[in-house]
N, C-alpha and C positions, 0 to 999 in steps of 0.2 A: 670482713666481718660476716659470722654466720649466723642467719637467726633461727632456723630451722636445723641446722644441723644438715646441710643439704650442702652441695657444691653445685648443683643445678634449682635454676628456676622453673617451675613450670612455665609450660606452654602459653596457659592463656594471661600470664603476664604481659608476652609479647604482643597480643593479637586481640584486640578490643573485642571484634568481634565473640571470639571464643571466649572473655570474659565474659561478655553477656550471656552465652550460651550454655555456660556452667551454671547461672545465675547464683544463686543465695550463698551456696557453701563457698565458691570461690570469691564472693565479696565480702564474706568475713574472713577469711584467710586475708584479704587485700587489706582490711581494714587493723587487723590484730598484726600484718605488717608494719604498715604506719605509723602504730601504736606504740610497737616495741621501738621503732625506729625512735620515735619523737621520744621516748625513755631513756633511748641511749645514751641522747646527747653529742652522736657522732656526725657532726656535721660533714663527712664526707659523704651521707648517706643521701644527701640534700644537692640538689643543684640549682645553680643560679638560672633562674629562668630567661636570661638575655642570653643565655651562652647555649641556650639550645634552639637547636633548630623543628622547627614546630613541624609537626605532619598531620591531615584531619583524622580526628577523632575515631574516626570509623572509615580507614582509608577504602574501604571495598562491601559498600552497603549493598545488599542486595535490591532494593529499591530506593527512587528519591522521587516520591509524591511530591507536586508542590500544588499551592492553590492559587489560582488567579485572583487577581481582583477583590483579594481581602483586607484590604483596608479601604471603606470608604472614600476617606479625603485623599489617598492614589490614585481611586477610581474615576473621581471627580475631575481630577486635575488631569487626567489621562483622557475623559469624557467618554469613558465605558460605565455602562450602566451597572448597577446592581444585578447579580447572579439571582436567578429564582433557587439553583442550588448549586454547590462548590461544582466547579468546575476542576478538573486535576487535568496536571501532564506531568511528563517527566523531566529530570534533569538526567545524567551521565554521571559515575564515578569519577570521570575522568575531570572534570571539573572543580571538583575538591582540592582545594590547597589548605597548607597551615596555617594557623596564626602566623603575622607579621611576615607571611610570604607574600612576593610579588605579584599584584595582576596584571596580565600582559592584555593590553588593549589590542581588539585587534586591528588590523590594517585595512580593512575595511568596510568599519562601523567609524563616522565621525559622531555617535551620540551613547557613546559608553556611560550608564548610568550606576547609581548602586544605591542597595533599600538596604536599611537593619531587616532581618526577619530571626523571629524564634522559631528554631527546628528541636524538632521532637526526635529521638531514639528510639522505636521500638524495639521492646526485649523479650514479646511474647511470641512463640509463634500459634496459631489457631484461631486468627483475628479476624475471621470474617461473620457478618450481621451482628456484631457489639453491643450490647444495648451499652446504651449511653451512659448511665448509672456506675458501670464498669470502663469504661473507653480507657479511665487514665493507668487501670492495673497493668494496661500491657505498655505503656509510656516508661524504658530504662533509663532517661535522661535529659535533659534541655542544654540546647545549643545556642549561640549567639551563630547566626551566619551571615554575611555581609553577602547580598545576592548582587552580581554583579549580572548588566544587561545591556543586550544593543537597541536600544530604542526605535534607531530608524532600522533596522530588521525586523523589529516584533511585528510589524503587521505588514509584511512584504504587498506588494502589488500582483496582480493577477498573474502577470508571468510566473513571475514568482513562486505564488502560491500550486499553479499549475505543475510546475518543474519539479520544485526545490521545498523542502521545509529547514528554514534556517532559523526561525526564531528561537533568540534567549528569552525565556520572560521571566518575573517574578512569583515568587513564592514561598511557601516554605515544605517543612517537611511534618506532614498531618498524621495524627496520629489513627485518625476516621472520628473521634469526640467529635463533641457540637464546634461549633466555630461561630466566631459571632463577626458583627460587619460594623466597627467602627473605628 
């Protein structure tokens, strides 16, 4: 079926990121697809969401901010103190998996944990000193991300520390807006 009269898709079809990147005109192109679609009535246009294989959302972000130690009662149970202000580090692309894809523990960590956290999309670029008022304009999206971590890594021992930096920790992905602590 053709809805466009096209035999090709565009581009940023394929490619999350370059969706965001076109911003507005290619979200309504996305959305008046949809539309037509759900008009059609052609349920070949539909897929069974068990029968796909999931991939993350934005398989190649350019950054992954996450914030430590923002929630409270983690913090607590963790017996890390409240932050006078967000603390950040990174995660790795490489890290990202799909929904319903496997997480491989690794071999050795025996204290592989895992938090809910909401990750944020940014879709603006030119985000730096924000006021706050604005923070959420440049936010394209919200995520469900299941952060997966090695507990007894996160705060390695001096060796350790000295050598190597292997900690996983928790987080999520900030957009720079306020963040609150509970």
């Amino acid at each position: 079926m053709s809805i466009y009269e096209t035999t090709e898709a565009p581009s940023f079809l394929y490619d999350m990121k370059s969706l965001i990147s076109n911003g507005e005109p290619a979200l309504a192109m996305v959305r008046d697809l949809v539309n037509k679609a759900l008009r059609s009535g052609d349920t070949a246009l539909f897929r069974d969401p068990n029968a796909i294989t999931w991939l993350p959302p934005v398989p190649n972000p350019e950054k992954i901010l996450c914030v430590a130690v923002n929630y409270r009662a983690h913090g607590e149970e963790s017996q890390a103190k409240p932050l006078d202000r967000p603390y950040f580090f990174p995660k790795f692309p490489n890290v990202l998996i799909g929904h319903n894809q496997p997480i491989l523990k690794p071999r050795v960590s025996k204290q592989v944990d895992w938090e809910v956290e909401l990750a944020l999309i940014i879709g603006r670029r030119g985000g730096k000193y924000i006021d706050v008022n604005r923070a959420l304009d440049y936010v394209f999206g919200y995520l469900i991300l299941n952060d997966v971590s090695m507990r007894d890594w996160q705060f390695p021992s001096k060796e350790l520390r000295d050598g190597l930096d292997l900690r996983q920790e928790h987080g999520l992905i900030n957009a720079g807006g306020s963040l609150r602590r509970d």
